[in-house]
mmCIF file of the C-alpha atoms, coordinates in Angstrom:
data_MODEL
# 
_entry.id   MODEL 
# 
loop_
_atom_site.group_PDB 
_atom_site.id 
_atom_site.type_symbol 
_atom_site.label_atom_id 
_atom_site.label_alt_id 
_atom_site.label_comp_id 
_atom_site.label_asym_id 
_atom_site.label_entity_id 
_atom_site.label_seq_id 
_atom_site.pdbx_PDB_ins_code 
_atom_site.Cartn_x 
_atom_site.Cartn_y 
_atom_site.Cartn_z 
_atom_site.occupancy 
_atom_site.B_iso_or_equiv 
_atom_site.pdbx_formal_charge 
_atom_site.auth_seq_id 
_atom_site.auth_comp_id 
_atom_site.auth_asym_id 
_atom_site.auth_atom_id 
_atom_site.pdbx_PDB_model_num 
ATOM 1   C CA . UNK A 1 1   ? 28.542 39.647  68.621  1.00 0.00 ? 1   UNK A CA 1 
ATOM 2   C CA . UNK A 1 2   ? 27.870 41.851  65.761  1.00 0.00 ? 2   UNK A CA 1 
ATOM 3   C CA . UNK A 1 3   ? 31.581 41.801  64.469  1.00 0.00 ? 3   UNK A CA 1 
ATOM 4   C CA . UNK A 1 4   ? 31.728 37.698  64.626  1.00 0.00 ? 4   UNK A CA 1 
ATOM 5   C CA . UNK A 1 5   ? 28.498 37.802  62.620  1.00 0.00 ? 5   UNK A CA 1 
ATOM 6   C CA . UNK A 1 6   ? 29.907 40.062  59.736  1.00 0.00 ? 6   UNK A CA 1 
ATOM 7   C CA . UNK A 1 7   ? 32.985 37.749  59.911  1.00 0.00 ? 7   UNK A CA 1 
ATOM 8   C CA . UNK A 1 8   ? 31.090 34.494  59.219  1.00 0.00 ? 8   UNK A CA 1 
ATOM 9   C CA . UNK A 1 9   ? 29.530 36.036  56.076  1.00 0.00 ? 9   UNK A CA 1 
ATOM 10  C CA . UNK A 1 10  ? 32.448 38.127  54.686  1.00 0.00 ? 10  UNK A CA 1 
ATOM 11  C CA . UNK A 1 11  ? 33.024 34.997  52.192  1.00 0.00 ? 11  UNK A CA 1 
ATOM 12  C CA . UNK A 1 12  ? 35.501 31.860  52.065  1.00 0.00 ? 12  UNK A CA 1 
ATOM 13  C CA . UNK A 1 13  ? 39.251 32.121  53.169  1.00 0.00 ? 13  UNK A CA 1 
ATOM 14  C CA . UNK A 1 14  ? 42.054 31.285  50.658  1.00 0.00 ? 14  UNK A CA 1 
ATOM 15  C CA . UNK A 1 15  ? 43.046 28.052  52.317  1.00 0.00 ? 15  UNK A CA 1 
ATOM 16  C CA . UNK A 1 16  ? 39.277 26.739  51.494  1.00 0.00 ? 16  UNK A CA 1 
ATOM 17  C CA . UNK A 1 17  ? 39.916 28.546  47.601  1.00 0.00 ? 17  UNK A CA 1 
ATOM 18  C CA . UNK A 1 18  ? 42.484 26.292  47.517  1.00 0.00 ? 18  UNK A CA 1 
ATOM 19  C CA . UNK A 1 19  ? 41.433 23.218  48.281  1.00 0.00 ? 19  UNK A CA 1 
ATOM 20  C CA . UNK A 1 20  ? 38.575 22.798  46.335  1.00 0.00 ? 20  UNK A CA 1 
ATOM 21  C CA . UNK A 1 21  ? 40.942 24.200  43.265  1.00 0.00 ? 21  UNK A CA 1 
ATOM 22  C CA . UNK A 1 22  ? 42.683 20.786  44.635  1.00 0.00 ? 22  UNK A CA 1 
ATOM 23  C CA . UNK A 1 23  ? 40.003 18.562  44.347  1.00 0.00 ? 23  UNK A CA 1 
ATOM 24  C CA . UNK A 1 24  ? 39.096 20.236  41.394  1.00 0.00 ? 24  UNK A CA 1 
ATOM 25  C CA . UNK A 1 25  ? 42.193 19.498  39.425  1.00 0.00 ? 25  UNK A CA 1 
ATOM 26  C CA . UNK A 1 26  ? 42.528 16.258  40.644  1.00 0.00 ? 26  UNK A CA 1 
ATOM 27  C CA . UNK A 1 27  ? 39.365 15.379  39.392  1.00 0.00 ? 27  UNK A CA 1 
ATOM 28  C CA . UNK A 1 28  ? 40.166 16.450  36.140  1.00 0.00 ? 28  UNK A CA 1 
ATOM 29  C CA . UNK A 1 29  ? 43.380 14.920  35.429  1.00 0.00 ? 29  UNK A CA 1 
ATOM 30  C CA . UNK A 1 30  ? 41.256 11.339  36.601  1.00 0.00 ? 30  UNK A CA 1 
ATOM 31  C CA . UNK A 1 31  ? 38.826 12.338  34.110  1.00 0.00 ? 31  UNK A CA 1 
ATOM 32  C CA . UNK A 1 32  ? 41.372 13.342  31.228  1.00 0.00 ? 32  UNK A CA 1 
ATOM 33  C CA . UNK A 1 33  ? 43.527 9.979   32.002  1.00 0.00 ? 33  UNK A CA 1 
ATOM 34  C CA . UNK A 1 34  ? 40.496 8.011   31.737  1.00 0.00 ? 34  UNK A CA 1 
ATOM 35  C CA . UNK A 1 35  ? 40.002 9.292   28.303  1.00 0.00 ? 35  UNK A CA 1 
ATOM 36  C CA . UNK A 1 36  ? 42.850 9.486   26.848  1.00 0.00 ? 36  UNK A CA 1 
ATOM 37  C CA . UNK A 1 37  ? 43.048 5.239   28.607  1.00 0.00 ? 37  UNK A CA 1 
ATOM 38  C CA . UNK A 1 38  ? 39.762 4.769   26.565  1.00 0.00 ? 38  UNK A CA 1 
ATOM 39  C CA . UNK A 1 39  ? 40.747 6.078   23.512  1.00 0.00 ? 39  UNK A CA 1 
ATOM 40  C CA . UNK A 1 40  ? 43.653 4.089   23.231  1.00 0.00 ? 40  UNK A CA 1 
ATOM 41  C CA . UNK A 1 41  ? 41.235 0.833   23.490  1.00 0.00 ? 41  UNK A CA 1 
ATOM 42  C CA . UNK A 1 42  ? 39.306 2.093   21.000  1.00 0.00 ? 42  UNK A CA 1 
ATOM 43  C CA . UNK A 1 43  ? 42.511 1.978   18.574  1.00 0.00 ? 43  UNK A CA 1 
ATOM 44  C CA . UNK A 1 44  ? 43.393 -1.231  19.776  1.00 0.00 ? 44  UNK A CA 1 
ATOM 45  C CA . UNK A 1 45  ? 40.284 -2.746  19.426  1.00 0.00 ? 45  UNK A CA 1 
ATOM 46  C CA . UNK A 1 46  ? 39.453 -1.868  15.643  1.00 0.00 ? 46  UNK A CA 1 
ATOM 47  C CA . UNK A 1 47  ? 42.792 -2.950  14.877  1.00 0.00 ? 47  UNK A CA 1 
ATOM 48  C CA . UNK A 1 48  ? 41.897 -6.436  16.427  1.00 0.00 ? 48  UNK A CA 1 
ATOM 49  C CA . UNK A 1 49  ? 38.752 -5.975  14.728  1.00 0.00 ? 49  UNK A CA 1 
ATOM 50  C CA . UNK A 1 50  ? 40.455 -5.711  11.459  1.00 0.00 ? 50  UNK A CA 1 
ATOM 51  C CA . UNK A 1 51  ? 42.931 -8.302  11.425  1.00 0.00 ? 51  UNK A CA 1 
ATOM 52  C CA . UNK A 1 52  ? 40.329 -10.620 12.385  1.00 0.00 ? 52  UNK A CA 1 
ATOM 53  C CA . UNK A 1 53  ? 38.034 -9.632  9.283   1.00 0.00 ? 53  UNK A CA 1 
ATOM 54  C CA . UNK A 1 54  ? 40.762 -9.808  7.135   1.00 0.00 ? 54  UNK A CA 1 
ATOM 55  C CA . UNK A 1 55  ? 41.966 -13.234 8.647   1.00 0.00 ? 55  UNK A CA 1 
ATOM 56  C CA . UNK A 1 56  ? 38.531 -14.560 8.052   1.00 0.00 ? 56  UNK A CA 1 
ATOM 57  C CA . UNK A 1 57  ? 37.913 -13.232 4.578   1.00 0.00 ? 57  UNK A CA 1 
ATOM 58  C CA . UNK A 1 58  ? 41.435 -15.433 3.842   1.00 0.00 ? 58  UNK A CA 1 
ATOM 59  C CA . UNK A 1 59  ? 39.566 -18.146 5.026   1.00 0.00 ? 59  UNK A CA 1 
ATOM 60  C CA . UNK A 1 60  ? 36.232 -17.538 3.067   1.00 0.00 ? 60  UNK A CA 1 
ATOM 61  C CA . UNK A 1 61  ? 38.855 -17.345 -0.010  1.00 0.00 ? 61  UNK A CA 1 
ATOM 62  C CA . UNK A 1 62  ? 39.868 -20.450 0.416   1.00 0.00 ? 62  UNK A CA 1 
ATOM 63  C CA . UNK A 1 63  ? 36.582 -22.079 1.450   1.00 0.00 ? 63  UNK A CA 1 
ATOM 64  C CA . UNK A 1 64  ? 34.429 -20.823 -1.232  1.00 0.00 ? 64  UNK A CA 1 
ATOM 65  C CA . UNK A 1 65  ? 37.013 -20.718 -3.505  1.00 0.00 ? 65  UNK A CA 1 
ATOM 66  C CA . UNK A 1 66  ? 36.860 -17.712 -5.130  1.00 0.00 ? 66  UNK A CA 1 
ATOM 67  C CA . UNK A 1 67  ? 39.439 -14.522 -4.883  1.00 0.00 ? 67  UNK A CA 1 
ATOM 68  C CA . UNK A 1 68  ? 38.213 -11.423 -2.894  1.00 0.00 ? 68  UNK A CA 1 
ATOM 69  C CA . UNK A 1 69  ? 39.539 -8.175  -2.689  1.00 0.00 ? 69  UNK A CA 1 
ATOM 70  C CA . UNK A 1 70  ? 39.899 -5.347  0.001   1.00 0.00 ? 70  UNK A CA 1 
ATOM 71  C CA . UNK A 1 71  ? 38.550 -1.477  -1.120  1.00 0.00 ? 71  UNK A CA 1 
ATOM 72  C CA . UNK A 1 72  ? 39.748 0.593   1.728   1.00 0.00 ? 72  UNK A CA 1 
ATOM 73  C CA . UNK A 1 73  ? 38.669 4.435   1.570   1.00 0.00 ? 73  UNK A CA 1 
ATOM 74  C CA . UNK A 1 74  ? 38.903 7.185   4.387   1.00 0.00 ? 74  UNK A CA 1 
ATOM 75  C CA . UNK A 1 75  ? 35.297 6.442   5.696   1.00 0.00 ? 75  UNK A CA 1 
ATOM 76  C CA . UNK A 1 76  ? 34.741 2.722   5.309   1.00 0.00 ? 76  UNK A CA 1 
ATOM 77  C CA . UNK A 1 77  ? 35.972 -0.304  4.013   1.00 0.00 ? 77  UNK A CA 1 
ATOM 78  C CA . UNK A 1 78  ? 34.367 -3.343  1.613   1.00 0.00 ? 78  UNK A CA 1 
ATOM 79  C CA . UNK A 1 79  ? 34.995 -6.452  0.657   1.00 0.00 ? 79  UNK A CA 1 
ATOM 80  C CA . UNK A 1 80  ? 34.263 -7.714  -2.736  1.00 0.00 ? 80  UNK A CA 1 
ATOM 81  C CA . UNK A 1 81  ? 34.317 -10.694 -4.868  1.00 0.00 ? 81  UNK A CA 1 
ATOM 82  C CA . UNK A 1 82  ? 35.530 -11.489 -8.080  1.00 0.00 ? 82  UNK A CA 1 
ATOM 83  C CA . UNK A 1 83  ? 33.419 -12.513 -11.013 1.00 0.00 ? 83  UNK A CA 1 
ATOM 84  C CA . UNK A 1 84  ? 35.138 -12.903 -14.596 1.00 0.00 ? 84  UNK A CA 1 
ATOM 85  C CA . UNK A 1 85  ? 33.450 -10.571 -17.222 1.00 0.00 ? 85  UNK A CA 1 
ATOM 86  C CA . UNK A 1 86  ? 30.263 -11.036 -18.714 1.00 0.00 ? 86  UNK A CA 1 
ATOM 87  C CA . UNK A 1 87  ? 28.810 -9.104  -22.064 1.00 0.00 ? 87  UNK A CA 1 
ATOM 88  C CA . UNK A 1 88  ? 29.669 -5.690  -21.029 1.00 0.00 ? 88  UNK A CA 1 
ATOM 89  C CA . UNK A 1 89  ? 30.099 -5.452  -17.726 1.00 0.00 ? 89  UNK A CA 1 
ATOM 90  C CA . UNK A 1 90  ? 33.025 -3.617  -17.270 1.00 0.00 ? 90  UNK A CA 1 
ATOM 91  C CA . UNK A 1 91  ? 33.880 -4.174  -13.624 1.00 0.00 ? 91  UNK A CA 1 
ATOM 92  C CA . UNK A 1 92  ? 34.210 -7.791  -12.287 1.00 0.00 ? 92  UNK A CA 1 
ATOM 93  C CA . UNK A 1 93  ? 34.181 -7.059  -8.573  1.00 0.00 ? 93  UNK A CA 1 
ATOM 94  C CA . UNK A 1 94  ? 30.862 -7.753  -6.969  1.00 0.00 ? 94  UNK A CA 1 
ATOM 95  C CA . UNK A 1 95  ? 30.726 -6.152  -3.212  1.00 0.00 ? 95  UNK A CA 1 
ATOM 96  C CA . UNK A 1 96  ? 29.677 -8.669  -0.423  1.00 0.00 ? 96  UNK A CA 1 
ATOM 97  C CA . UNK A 1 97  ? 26.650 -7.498  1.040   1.00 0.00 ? 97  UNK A CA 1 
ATOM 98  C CA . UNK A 1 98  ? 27.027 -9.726  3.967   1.00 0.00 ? 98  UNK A CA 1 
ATOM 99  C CA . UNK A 1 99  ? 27.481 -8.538  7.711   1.00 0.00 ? 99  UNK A CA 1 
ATOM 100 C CA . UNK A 1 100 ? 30.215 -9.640  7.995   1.00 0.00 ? 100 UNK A CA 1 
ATOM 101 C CA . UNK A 1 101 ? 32.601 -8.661  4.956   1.00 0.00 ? 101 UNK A CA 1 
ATOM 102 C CA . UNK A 1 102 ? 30.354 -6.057  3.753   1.00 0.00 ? 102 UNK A CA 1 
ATOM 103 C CA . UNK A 1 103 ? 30.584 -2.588  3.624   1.00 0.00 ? 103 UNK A CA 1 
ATOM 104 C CA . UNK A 1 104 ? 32.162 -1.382  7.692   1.00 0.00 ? 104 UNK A CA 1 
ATOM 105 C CA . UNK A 1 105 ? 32.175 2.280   8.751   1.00 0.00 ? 105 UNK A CA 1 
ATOM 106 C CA . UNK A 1 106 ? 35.902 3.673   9.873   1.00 0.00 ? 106 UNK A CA 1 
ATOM 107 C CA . UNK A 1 107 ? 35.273 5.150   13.627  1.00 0.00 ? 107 UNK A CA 1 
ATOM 108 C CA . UNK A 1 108 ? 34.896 9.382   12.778  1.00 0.00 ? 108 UNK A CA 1 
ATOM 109 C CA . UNK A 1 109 ? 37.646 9.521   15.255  1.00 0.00 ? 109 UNK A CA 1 
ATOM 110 C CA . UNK A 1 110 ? 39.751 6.800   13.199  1.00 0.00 ? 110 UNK A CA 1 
ATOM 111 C CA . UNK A 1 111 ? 42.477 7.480   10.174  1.00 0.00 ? 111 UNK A CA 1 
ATOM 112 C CA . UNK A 1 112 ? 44.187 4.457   8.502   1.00 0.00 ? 112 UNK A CA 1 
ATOM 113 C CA . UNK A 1 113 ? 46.655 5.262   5.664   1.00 0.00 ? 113 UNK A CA 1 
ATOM 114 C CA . UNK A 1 114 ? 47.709 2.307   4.163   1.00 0.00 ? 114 UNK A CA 1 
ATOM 115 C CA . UNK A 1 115 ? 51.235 1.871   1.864   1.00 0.00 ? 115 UNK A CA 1 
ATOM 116 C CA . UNK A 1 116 ? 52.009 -0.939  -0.328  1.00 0.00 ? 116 UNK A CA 1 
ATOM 117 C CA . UNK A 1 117 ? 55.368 -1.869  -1.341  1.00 0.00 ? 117 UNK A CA 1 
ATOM 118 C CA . UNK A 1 118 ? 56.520 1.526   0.174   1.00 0.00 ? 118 UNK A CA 1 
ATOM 119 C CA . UNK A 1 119 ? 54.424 3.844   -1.207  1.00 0.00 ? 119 UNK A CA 1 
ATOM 120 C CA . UNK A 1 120 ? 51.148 5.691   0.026   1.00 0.00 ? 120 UNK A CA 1 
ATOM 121 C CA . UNK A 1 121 ? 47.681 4.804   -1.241  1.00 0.00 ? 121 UNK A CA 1 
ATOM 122 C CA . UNK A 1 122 ? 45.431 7.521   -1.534  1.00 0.00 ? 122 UNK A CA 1 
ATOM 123 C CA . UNK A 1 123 ? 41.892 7.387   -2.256  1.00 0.00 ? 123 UNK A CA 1 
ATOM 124 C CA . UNK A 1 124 ? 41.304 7.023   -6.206  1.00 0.00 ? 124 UNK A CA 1 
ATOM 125 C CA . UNK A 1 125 ? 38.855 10.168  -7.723  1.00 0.00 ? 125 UNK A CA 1 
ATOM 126 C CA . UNK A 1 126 ? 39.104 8.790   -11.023 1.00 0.00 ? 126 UNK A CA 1 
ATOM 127 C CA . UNK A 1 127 ? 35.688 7.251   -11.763 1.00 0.00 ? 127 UNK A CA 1 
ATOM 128 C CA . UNK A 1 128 ? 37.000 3.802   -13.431 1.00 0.00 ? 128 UNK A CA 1 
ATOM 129 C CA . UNK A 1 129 ? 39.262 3.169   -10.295 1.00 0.00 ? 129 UNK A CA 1 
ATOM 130 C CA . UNK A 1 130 ? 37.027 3.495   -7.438  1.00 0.00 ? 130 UNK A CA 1 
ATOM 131 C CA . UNK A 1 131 ? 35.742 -0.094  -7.532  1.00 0.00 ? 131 UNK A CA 1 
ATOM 132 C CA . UNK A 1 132 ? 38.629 -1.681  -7.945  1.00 0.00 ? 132 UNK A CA 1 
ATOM 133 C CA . UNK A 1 133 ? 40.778 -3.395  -4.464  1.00 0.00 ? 133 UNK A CA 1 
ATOM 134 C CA . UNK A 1 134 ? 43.975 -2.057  -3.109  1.00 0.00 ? 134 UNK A CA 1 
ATOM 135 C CA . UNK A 1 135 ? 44.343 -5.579  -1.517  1.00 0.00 ? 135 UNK A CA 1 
ATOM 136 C CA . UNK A 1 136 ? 43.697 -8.886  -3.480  1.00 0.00 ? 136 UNK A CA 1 
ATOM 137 C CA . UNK A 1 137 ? 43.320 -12.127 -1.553  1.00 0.00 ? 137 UNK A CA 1 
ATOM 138 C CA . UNK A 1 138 ? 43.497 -15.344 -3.784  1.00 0.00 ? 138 UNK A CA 1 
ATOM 139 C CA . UNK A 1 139 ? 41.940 -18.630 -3.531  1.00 0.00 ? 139 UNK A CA 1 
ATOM 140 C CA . UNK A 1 140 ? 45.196 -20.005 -1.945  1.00 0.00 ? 140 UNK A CA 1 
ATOM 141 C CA . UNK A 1 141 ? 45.306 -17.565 1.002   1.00 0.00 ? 141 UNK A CA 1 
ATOM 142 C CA . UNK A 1 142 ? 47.761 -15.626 -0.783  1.00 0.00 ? 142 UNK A CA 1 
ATOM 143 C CA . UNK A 1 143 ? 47.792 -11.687 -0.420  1.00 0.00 ? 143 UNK A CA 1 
ATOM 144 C CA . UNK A 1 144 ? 48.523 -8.668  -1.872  1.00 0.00 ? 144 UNK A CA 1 
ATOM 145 C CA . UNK A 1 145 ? 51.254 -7.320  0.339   1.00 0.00 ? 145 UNK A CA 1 
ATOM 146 C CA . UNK A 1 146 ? 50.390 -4.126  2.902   1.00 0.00 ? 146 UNK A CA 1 
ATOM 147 C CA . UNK A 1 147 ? 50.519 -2.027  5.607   1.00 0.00 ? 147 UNK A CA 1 
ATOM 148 C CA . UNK A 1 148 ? 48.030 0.020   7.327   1.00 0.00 ? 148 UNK A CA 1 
ATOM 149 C CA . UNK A 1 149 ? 48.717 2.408   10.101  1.00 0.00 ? 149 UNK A CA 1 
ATOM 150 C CA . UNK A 1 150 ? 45.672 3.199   12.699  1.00 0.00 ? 150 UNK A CA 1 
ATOM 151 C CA . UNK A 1 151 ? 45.500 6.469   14.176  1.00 0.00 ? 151 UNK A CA 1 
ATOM 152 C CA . UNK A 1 152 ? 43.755 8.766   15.819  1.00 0.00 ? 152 UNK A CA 1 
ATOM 153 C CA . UNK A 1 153 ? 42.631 11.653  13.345  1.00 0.00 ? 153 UNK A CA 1 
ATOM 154 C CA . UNK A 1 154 ? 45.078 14.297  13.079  1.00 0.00 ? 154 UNK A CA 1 
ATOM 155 C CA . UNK A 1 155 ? 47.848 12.456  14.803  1.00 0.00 ? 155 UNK A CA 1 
ATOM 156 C CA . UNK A 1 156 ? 50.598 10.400  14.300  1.00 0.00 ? 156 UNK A CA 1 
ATOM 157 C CA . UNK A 1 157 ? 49.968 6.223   14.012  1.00 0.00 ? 157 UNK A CA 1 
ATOM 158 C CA . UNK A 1 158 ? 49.722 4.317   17.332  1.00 0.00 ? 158 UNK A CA 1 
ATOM 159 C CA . UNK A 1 159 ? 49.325 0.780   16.151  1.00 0.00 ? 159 UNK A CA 1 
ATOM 160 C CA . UNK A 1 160 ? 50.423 -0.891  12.464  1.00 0.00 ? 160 UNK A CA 1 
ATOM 161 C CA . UNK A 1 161 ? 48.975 -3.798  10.415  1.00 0.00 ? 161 UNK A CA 1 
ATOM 162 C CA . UNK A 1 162 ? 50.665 -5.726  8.221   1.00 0.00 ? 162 UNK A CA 1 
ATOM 163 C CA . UNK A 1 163 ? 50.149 -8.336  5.609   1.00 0.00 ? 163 UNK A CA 1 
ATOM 164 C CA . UNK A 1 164 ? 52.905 -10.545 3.807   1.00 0.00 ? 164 UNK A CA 1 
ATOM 165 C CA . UNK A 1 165 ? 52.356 -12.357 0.526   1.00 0.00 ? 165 UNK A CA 1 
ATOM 166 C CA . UNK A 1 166 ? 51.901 -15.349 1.986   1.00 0.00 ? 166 UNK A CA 1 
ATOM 167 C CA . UNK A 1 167 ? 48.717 -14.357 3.688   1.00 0.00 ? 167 UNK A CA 1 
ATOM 168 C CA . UNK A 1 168 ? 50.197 -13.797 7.431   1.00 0.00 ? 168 UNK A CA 1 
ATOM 169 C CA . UNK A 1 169 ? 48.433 -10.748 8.834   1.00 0.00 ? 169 UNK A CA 1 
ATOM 170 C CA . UNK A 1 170 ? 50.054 -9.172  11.994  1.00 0.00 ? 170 UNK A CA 1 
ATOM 171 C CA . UNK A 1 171 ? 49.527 -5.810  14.470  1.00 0.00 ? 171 UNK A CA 1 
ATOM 172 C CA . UNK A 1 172 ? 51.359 -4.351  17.213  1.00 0.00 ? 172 UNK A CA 1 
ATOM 173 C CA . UNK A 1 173 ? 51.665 -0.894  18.646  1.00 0.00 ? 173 UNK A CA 1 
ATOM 174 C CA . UNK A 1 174 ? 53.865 2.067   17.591  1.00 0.00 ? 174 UNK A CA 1 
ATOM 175 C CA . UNK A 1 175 ? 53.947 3.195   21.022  1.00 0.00 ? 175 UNK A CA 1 
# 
């Protein structure tokens, strides 16, 4: 009796070992597919989001009328509108304060670069420059050709957005 009792507490056997390293692994490759799953929503959704907000300030530009333009940075983007020149003030776009086409936070986990007619925009240091649109949207629905790539930080674009001059605004995935 004493040697079945040392036996039963000597520890686990390799087959157990390996099974829950098993379980364990499978477990984590459900977990890590589930992410990586949710992350590509998350892309896909902002760029739905986008189009939409861009679609609707198209409409507002024609409503209204009144031209608005698109500032797009690496952490947010804004709408404005534009206001001719009065006395001195030196820059005629007004930001939109509303919810809807005001100023919107890019995702931390988010990177657009955007080109227009084939080259790269990058974000504008120069002082004068930072208020002014990349993208101008008329009062006849009429915009300032573009295309934006959405990506996850750090890696290469998963889903495009484009916009003709004629004011159609499109997405589909890379991938």
């Amino acid at each position: 009796m004493i040697q079945r009792a040392d036996r039963l507490s000597a520890g686990y056997t390799l087959i157990e070992i390996l099974i829950v390293i098993f379980i364990i692994s499978i477990v984590t490759s459900v977990a890590l597919l589930s992410i990586s799953h949710n992350e590509n929503k998350r892309l896909e959704s902002f760029t739905r989001e986008f189009v939409q907000i861009m679609t609707l300030a198209e409409e507002q530009a024609m409503l209204q009328p009144t031209v608005l333009g698109l500032k797009l940075d690496k952490y947010s983007y804004q709408f404005a509108s534009y206001h001719s020149p009065l006395g001195e003030q030196k820059n005629p776009w007004v930001p939109l304060q509303d919810k809807i086409l005001g100023n919107h936070k890019i995702p931390s986990n988010i990177q657009l670069d955007m080109k227009m007619t084939g080259k790269q925009v990058s974000d504008s240091s120069d002082s004068a420059q930072t208020n002014l649109p990349q993208i101008i949207i008329s009062t006849n629905g009429d915009i300032t050709p573009f295309t934006i790539y959405v990506a996850k930080r750090g890696q290469k674009p998963r889903y495009v957005i484009k916009g003709e001059a004629d004011g159609s605004i499109s997405s589909h995935s890379l991938s």
